[in-house]
C-alpha positions as CSV (number, residue, x, y, z in Angstrom):
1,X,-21.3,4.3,-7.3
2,X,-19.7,1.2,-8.6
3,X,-21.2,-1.1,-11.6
4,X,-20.9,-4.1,-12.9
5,X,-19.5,-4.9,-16.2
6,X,-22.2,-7.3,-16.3
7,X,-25.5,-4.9,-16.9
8,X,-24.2,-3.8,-20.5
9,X,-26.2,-4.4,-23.7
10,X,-23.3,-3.3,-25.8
11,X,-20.7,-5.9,-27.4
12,X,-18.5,-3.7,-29.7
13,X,-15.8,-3.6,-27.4
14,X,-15.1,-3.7,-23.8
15,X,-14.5,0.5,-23.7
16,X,-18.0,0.3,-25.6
17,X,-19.5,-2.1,-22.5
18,X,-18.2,0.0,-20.0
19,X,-19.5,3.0,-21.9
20,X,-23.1,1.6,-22.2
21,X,-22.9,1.7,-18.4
22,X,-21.7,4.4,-17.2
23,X,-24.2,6.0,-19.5
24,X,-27.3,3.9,-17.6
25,X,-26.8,4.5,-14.8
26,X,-26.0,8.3,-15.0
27,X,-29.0,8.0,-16.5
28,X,-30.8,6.6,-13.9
29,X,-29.7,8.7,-10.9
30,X,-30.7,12.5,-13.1
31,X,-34.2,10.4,-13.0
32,X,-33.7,10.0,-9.0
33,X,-32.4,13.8,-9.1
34,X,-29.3,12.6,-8.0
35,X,-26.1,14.8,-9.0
36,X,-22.2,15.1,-8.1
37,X,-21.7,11.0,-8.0
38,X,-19.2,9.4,-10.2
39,X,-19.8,5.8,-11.6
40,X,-16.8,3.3,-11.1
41,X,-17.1,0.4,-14.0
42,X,-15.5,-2.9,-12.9
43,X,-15.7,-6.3,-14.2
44,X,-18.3,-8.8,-13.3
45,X,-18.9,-12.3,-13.9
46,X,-21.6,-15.0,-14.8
47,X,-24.0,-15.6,-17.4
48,X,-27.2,-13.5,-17.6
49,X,-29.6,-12.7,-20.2
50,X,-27.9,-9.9,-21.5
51,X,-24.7,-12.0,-22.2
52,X,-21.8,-14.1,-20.7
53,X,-19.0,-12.6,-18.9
54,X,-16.0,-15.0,-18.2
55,X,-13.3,-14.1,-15.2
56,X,-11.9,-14.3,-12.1
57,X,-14.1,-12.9,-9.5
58,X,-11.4,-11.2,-7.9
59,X,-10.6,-8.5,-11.0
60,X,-13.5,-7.2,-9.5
61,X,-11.9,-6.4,-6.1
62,X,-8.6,-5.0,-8.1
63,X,-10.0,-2.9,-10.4
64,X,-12.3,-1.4,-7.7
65,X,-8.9,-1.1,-5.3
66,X,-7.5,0.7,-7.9
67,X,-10.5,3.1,-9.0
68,X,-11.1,3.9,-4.9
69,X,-7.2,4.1,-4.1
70,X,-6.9,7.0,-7.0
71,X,-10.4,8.8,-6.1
72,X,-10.6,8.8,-2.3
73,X,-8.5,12.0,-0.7
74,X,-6.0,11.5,0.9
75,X,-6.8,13.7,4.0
76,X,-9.1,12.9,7.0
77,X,-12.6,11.4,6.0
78,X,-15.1,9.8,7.4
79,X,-16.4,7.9,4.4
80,X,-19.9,6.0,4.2
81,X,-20.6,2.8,2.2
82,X,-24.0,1.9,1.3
83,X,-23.9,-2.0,0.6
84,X,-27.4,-3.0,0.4
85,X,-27.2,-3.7,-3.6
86,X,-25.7,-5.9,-5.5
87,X,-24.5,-9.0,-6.6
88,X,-23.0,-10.7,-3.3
89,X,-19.5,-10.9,-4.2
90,X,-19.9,-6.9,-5.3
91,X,-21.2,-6.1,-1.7
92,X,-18.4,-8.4,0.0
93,X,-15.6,-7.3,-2.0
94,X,-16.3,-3.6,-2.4
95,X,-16.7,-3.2,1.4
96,X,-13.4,-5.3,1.9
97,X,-11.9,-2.7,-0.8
98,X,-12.6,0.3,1.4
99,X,-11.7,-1.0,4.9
100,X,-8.5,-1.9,3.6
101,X,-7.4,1.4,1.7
102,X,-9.3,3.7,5.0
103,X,-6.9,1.0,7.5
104,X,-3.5,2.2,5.4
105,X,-5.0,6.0,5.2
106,X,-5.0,5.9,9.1
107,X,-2.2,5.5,9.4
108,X,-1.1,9.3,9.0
109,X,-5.3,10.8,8.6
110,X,-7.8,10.3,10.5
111,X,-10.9,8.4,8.8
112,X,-14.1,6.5,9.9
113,X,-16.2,4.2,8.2
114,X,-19.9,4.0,8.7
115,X,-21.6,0.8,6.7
116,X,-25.6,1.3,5.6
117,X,-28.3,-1.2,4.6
118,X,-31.9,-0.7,3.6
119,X,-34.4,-2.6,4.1
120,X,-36.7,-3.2,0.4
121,X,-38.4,0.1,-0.5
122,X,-42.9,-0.7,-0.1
123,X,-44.9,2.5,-2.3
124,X,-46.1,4.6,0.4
125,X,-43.9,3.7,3.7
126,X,-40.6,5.1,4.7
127,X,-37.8,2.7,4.4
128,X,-35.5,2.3,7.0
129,X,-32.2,2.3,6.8
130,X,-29.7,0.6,9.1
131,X,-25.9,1.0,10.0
132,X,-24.7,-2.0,10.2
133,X,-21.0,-1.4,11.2
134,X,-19.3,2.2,12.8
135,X,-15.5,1.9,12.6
136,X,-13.7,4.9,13.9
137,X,-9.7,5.3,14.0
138,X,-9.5,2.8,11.6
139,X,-5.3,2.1,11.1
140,X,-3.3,-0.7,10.4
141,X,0.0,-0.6,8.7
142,X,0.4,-2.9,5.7
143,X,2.2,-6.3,6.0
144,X,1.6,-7.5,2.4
145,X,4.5,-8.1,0.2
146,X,5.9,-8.5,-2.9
147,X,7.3,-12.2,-3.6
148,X,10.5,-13.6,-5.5
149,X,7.1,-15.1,-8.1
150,X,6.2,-11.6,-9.2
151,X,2.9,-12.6,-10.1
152,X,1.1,-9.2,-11.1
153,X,-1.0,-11.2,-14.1
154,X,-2.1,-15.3,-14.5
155,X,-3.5,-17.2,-17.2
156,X,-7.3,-17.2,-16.5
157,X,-8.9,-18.3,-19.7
158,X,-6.1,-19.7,-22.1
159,X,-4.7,-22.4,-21.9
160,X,-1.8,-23.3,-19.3
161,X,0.9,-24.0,-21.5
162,X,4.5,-23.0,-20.9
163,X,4.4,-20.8,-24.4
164,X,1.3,-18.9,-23.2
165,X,3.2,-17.9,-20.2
166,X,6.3,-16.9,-21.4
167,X,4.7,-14.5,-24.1
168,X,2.8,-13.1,-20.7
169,X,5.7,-12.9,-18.5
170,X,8.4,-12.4,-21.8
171,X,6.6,-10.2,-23.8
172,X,3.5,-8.6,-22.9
173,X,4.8,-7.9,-18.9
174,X,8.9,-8.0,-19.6
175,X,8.7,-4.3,-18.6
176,X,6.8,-4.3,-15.3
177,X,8.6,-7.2,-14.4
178,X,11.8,-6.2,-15.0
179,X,11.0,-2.7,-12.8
180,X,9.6,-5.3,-9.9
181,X,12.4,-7.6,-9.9
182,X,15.0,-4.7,-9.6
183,X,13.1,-3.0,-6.9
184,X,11.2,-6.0,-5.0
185,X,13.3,-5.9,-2.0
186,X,13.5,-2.0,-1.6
187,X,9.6,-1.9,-1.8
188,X,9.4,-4.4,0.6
189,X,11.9,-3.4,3.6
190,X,10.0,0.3,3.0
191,X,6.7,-1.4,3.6
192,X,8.1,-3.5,6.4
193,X,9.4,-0.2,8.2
194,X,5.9,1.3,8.7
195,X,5.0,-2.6,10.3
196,X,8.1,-3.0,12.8
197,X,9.0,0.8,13.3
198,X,12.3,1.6,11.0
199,X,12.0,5.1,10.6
200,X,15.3,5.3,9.5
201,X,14.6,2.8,6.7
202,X,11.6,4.7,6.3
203,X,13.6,7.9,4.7
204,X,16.6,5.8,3.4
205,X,14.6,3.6,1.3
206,X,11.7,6.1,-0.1
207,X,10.1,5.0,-3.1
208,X,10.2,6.9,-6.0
209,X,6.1,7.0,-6.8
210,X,6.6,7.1,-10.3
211,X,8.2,3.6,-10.7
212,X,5.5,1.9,-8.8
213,X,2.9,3.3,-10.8
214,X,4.7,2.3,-14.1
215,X,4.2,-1.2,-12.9
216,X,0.2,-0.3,-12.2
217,X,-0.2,1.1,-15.5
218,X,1.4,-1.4,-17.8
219,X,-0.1,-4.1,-15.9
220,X,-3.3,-2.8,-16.3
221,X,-2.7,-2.1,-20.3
222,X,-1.9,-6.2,-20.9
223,X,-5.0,-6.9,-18.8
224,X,-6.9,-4.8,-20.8
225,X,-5.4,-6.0,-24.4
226,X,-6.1,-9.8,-23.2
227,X,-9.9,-8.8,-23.1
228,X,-11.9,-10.7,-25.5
229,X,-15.6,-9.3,-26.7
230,X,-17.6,-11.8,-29.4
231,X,-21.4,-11.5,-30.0
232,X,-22.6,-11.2,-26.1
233,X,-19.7,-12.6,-24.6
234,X,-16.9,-10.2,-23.1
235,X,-13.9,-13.0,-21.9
236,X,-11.2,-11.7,-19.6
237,X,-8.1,-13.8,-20.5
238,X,-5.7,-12.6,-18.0
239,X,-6.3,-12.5,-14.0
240,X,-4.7,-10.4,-11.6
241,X,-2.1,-12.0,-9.4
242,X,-1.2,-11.5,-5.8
243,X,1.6,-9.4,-6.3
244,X,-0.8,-6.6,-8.3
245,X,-2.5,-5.7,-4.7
246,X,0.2,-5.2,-3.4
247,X,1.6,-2.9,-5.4
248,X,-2.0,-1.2,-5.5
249,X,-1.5,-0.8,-1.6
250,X,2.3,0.2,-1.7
251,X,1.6,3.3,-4.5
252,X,-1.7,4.2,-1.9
253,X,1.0,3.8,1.0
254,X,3.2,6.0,-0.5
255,X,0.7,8.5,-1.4
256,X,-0.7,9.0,2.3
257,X,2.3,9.1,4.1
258,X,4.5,12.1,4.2
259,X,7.3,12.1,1.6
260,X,10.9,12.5,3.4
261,X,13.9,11.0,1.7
262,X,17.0,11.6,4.4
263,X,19.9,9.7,4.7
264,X,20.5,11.2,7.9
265,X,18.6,11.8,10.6
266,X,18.7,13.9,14.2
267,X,16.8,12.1,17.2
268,X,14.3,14.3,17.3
269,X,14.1,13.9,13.5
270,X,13.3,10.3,13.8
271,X,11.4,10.6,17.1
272,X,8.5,13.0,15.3
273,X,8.6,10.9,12.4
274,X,7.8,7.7,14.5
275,X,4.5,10.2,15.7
276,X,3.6,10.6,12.6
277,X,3.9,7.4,10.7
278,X,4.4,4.1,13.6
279,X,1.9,2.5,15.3
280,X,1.9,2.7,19.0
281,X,3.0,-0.7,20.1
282,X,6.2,-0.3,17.6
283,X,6.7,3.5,18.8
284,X,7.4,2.1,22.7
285,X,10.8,-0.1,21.3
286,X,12.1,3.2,19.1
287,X,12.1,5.5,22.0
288,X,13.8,3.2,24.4
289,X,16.1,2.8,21.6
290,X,16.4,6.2,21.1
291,X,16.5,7.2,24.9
292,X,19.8,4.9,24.9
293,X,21.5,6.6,22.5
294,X,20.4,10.2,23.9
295,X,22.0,9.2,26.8
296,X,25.3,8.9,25.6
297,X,25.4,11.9,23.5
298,X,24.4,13.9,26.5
299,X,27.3,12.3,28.0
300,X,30.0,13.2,25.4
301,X,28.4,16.7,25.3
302,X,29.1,17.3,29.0
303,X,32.4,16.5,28.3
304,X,32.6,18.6,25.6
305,X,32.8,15.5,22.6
306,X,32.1,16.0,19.4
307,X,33.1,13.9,16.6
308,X,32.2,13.2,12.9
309,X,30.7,10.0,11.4
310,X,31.7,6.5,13.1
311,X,29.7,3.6,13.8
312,X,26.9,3.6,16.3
313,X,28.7,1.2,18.6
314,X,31.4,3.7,19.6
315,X,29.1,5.4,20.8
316,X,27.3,3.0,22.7
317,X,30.4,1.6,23.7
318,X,29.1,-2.1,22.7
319,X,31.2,-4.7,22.5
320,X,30.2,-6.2,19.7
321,X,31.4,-8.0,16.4
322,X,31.4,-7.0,12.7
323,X,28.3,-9.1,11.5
324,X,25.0,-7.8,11.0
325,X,22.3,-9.6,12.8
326,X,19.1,-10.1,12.0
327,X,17.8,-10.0,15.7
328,X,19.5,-7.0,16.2
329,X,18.5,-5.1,13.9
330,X,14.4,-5.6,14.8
331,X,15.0,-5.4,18.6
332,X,17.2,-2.2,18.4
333,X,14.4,-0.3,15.7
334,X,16.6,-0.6,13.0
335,X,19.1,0.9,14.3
336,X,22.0,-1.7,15.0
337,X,25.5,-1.1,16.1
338,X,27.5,-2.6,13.0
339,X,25.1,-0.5,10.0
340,X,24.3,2.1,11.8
341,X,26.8,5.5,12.2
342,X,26.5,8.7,14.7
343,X,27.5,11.9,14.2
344,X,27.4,14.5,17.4
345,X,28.1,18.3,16.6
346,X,28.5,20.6,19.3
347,X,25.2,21.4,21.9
348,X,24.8,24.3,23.9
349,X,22.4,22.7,25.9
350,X,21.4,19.5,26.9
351,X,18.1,20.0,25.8
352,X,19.7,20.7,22.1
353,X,21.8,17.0,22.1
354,X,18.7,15.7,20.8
355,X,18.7,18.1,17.4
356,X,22.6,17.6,16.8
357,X,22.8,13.9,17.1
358,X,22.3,12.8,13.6
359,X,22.2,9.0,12.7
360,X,22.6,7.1,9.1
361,X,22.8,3.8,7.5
362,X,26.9,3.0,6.5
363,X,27.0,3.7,3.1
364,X,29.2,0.7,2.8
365,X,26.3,-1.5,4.4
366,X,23.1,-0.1,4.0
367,X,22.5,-2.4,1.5
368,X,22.4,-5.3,3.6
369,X,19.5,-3.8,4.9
370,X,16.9,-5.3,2.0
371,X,18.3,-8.7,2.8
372,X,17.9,-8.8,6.0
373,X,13.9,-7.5,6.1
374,X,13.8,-10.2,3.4
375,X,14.5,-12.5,5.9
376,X,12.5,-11.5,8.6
377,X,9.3,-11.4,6.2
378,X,9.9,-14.4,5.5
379,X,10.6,-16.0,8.7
C-alpha cells in the first residue's frame, strides 16, 4: 500500500511523519482484518488541514520507483494495482511507476499487469470492481540515459543562487557525482546494448551494482538532510533530477538481467545471450551478423585453420580501413571489423565451429566503444 506523506499529524521530524503513517494505516487495515501488506511512505504535496507540505510532485514518483524497484521480485509475476484511491497525481504516477519497472523486468521474466477500480462502496450492496487495463508480456528495454548535466538533485525550495548550487553539487553531492561522472559513459553504452542488441558490450561493460547504488544511497541521504519540518509544515528543499531515474532504472536493470562479465565470447555464447536478454526486432540483425561470421570459420575449419587473436576483418576478409565507424558498428551488432578480434581453435565438427569461435573487443580499442554509443544516443 503506498501513503502519502501528507495524512500525518506529527511534526517532530520527517522520520516522525512518516512514522505517524505507517502506524495509521497499519492500523487501519488490522481493523479491515487485513494482514501480510507493507505500507510504502512517499512524499506528497499541498496544503490540507492537517498542515502544508512543500515539493515537487514528482519526489513522489521517485521515491515510489525506488521503494517498488527494491520490493518487487525479480522473477516472473503477474502483479495487480488497485488505483481507485487517492490523490490524482498518486494514482497517475504510481501506475506509471509500475508499468515502467514490470516493462524492464520483461525483459528477461515474464510479468503481467492487471489494473482495478471500484466503484464507491453503498452499506448493503456489493461493490463492483472493474479492470480497467490487462497488459500481458509486458517488455521494453530502457533507452533513458544519463547526461553530461548529472542532474541527480535541483534546487526546489531555496533560492537559485550560484552559492546554493555549488554547496549542492560541491559539497553535499561531490561523492555521487564524482562516481557518475567517471562512470557516465560505461552506464550508458551498457544500457544502450540491451536497446540496439550489443551483447558483446553487454558482458564487456557489466556494471558493478555496488557503485550504482552508492550513487542511490547518497543521493537519497542529501534529499533527506535538505528536509525541513516547522510547526505543521514539512518543506522539501531539494528535488530529484532527471538523471536520479535513471540510475533508479539502471540498478533495477542490472538486477533482472543475468550477471555475465566476459571479455570473450563463443557464437553460441553470444547467440543464447541475445535469447535471453534482446528484443526480437534487434535479435534478427545479430544473427545475420553472426551467421556471416559462422560462415567463415566453417570455412577455415574445413581447411583445417586455426589461429589466435587477430582482428575480425581477417576473418571476414573485409577490405576495410583502420577507423572505427559509428555506422558500422550499429549495423554489424556491435561487432565491427576494426574493434572487434576472432579467435578460432580447432573443431571436430562443423557443428562445434560455433562453440570454438570466440570473439572480443581489442583491448587497445575497446574503449572507443563508450564514445561512440555516446554519439549514437545522442544523435
Amino acid at each position: 500500500m503506498i501513503l502519502p506523506d501528507t495524512l500525518t499529524e506529527s511534526f517532530e521530524d520527517y522520520e516522525a511523519a512518516v512514522k505517524y503513517v505507517k502506524s495509521e494505516g497499519y492500523s487501519f487495515l488490522r481493523k479491515l482484518g487485513v494482514k501480510d501488506v507493507e505500507i510504502i511512505v512517499a512524499p506528497g504535496s499541498g496544503s490540507f488541514q492537517n498542515g502544508r507540505f512543500i515539493g515537487d510532485l514528482m519526489d513522489f514518483y521517485n521515491i515510489v520507483l525506488y521503494e517498488l524497484s527494491a520490493k518487487l521480485p525479480k522473477n516472473d509475476l503477474e502483479d495487480h494495482l488497485d488505483v481507485t484511491h487517492g490523490l490524482n497525481y498518486m494514482t497517475l504516477m504510481t501506475y506509471r511507476v509500475v508499468r515502467e519497472i514490470l516493462e524492464i523486468m520483461g525483459i528477461c521474466k515474464k510479468v503481467s499487469l492487471i489494473v482495478y477500480n471500484s466503484e464507491p462502496p453503498i452499506q448493503g450492496q456489493i461493490t463492483n470492481i472493474h479492470v480497467v487495463e490487462e497488459a500481458k508480456s509486458l517488455s521494453k528495454p530502457l533507452n533513458d540515459y544519463i547526461s553530461s548535466k548529472t542532474y541527480l538533485l535541483d534546487l526546489y525550495a531555496i533560492e537559485k543562487t550560484e552559492e546554493n548550487y555549488r554547496k549542492l553539487n560541491e559539497e553535499g553531492l561531490h561523492f555521487s557525482k564524482s562516481i557518475v561522472k567517471h562512470h557516465r559513459k560505461v552506464w550508458n553504452a551498457w544500457i544502450a546494448s540491451l536497446y540496439f542488441g550489443f551483447p558483446l558490450v553487454f558482458t564487456t561493460f557489466f556494471p558493478e551494482p555496488d557503485e550504482v547504488k552508492r550513487v542511490i544511497d547518497d543521493t537519497l541521504r542529501v534529499y533527506k538532510n535538505h528536509i525541513e519540518v516547522k510547526s505543521n509544515t514539512i518543506k522539501r528543499n531539494l528535488k530529484f533530477g532527471n538523471e536520479f531515474k535513471t540510475v533508479l532504472k539502471l540498478h533495477l536493470l542490472i538486477n533482472v538481467v543475468p550477471e555475465i562479465k566476459k571479455k570473450a565470447l563463443s557464437i553460441q555464447e553470444i547467440r543464447e545471450i541475445g535469447e535471453k536478454i534482446l528484443d526480437q526486432k534487434v535479435k534478427a540483425f545479430l544473427e545475420r551478423e553472426l551467421n556471416s561470421i559462422e560462415k567463415e570459420a566453417i570455412d577455415c575449419s574445413n581447411r583445417n585453420i586455426t589461429f589466435d587473436w587477430k582482428p575480425l576483418k581477417f576473418l571476414l576478409k573485409t577490405p576495410m580501413g583502420e577507423e572505427v565507424i559509428k555506422r558500422n558498428f550499429m549495423a554489424h551488432a556491435g561487432l565491427e571489423c576494426n574493434i572487434t578480434e576472432v579467435k578460432l581453435e580447432k573443431a571436430n565438427s562443423r557443428e562445434e565451429v560455433k562453440h570454438k569461435t570466440f570473439l572480443r573487443y581489442s583491448e587497445d580499442k575497446k574503449n572507443i566503444i563508450p564514445e561512440l554509443v555516446e554519439q549514437m544516443i545522442s544523435g
